[in-house]
N, C-alpha and C positions, 0 to 999 in steps of 0.2 A: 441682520438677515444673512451678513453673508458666513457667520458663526455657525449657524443654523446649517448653510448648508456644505459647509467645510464638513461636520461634524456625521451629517447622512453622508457626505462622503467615507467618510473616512470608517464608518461602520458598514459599507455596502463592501470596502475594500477588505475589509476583518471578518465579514463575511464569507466574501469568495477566497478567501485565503486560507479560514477555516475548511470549507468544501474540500477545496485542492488538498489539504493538506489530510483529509479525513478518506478522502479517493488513494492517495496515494498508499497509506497506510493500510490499505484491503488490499493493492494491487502487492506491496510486500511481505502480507502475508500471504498470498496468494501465490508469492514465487517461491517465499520459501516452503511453504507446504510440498509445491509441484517440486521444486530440486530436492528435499528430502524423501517425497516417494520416490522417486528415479535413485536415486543413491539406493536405497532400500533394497531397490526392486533387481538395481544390478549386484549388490552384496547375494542379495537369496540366489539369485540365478546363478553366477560364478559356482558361489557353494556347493549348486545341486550340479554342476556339470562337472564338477571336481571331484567330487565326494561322492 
């Protein structure tokens, strides 16, 4: 029994860990999309007030 429930443990924890780690992964693409528009966005605008 107590196999049993080592083993839901230990899959509930591989679960939430999957999660975290599947959240995390949106939130870094998520930052590098937003810092590569901003880079982008300040390269075009320098550009256009230079040129």
């Amino acid at each position: 029994m107590k196999a049993i429930v080592n083993e839901m443990k230990n899959m509930f924890l591989d679960l939430f860990a999957m999660g975290k780690g599947f959240i995390y992964g949106f939130v870094m693409v998520a930052l590098l999309i937003l810092v590569g528009g901003a880079l982008l966005y300040g390269v075009l605008y320098l550009r256009n007030i230079f040129i």
